[in-house]
C-alpha positions as CSV (number, residue, x, y, z in Angstrom):
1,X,88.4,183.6,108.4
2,X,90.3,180.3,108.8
3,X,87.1,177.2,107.8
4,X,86.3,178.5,105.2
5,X,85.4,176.1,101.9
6,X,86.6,178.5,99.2
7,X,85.6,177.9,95.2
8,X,87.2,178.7,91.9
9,X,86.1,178.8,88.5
10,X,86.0,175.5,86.7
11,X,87.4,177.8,83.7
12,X,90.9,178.1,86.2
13,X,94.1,176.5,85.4
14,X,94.9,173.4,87.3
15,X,97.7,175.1,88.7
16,X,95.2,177.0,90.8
17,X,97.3,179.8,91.2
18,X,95.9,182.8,89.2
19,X,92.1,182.7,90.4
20,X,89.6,184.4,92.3
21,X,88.3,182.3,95.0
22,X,85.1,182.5,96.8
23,X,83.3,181.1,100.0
24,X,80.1,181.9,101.6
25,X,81.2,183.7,105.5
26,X,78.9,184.6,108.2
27,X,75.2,185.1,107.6
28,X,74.7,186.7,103.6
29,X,78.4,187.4,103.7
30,X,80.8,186.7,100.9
31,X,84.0,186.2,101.4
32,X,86.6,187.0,97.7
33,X,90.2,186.6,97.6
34,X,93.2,186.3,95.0
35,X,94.6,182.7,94.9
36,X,98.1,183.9,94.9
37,X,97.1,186.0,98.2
38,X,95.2,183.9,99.7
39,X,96.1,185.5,103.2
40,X,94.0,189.2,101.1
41,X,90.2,188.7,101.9
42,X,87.3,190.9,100.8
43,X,84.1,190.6,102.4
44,X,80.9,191.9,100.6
45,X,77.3,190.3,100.8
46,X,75.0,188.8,98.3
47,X,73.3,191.7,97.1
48,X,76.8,193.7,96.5
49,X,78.1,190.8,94.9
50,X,75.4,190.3,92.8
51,X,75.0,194.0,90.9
52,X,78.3,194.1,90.9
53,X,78.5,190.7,88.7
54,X,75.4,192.5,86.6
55,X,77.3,196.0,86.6
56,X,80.9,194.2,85.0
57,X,78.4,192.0,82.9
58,X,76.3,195.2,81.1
59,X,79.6,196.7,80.8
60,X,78.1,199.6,83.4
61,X,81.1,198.7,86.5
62,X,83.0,202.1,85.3
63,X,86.5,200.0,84.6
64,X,86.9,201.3,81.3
C-alpha cells in the first residue's frame, strides 16, 4: 500500500507519533494504521468505517 497520502487528526501531537492515520485506498476502500506501526494497515470501506464512527460515537461499539 506504498502511495498512499495518509491523514491525522489536527487534535495530534506534533510529534506525530501516537495517532491513527488514514488514507483513502482502492475504490471505497479505507486504509487505518497506528503512527507508531506504520508498517500495520487495516483496510475497511466507507460504509464500515462510517457505523463504526456512529457505533463508538452512541456509545453502542461494545468496548465497554
Amino acid at each position: 500500500m506504498s502511495g498512499l497520502h495518509w491523514l491525522k487528526s489536527s487534535f495530534s501531537d506534533a510529534g506525530g507519533n501516537n495517532c491513527v492515520e488514514v488514507a483513502a485506498a482502492e475504490g471505497t476502500d479505507i486504509a487505518i494504521r497506528e503512527s507508531e506501526t506504520p508498517e500495520h494497515i487495516l483496510t475497511t470501506n466507507r460504509s464500515a468505517l462510517r457505523a463504526l464512527v456512529l457505533a463508538v460515537k452512541a456509545g453502542n461499539a461494545g468496548l465497554g
